[in-house]
C-alpha positions as CSV (number, residue, x, y, z in Angstrom):
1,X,110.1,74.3,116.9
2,X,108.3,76.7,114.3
3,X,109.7,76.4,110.5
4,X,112.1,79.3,109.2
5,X,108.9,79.3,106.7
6,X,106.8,80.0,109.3
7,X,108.6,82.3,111.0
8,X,108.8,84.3,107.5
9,X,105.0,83.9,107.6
10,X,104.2,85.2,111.3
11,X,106.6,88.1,110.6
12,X,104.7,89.2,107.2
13,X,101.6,89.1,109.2
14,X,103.4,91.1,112.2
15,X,104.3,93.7,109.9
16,X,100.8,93.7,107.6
17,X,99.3,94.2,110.9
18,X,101.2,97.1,111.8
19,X,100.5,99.2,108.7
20,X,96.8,98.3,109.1
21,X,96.4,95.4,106.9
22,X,94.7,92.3,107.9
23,X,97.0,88.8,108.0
24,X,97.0,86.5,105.8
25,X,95.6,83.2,106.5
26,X,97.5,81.5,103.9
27,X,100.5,81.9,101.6
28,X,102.0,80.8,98.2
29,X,105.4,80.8,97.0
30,X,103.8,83.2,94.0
31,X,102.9,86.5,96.5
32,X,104.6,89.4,95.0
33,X,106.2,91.4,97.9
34,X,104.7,94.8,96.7
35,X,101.9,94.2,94.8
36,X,100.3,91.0,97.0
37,X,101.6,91.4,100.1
38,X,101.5,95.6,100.3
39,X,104.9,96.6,100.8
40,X,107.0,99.3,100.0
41,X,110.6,99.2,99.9
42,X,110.9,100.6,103.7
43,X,109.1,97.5,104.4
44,X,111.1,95.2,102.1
45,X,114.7,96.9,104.5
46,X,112.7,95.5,107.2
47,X,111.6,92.4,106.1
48,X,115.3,92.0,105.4
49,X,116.2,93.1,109.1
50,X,113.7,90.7,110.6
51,X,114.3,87.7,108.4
52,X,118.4,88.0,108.8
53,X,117.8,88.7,112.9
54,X,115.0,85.6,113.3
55,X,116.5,82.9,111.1
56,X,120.3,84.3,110.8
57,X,119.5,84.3,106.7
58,X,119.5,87.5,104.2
59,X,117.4,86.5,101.7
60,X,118.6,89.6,99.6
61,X,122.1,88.6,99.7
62,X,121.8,87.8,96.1
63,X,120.2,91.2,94.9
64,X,116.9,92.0,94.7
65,X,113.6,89.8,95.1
66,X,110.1,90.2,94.5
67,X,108.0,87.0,95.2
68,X,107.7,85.0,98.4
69,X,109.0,81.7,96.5
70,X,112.2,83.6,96.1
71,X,112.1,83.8,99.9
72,X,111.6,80.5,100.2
73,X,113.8,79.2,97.6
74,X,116.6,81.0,100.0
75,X,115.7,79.7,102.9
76,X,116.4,76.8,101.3
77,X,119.2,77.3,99.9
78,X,121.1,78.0,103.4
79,X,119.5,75.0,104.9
């Protein structure tokens, strides 16, 4: 069975690779969503989308976030 942190990982790399963006190999709860990682706030809605639909979590249930540890500290949190 494949971590709800890896699952957050292979569909950031799904989604990099769909705007033309190479994968990355390896992550760190300090990747800024934007600025890092390359997305916009279209992306962010479906980052949401996929997360919520994959794991059953909506890691922006709380408000907005902007770094992967926040992801992960919500993931977390409803485990």
């Amino acid at each position: 069975m494949i971590s709800n942190i890896n699952t957050v990982h292979e569909i950031i790399n799904e989604m990099r690779e769909g705007k033309g963006l190479p994968k990355f190999d390896s992550f760190h709860k300090d990747l800024d969503l934007r600025n890092d990682l390359g997305f916009d706030s279209f992306d962010l809605a479906e980052l949401t989308v996929r997360i919520e639909d994959a794991i059953k979590i909506d890691v922006f249930s709380n408000g907005i976030i902007t770094s992967l540890g926040q992801v992960y500290s919500m993931i977390n949190e409803d485990n």
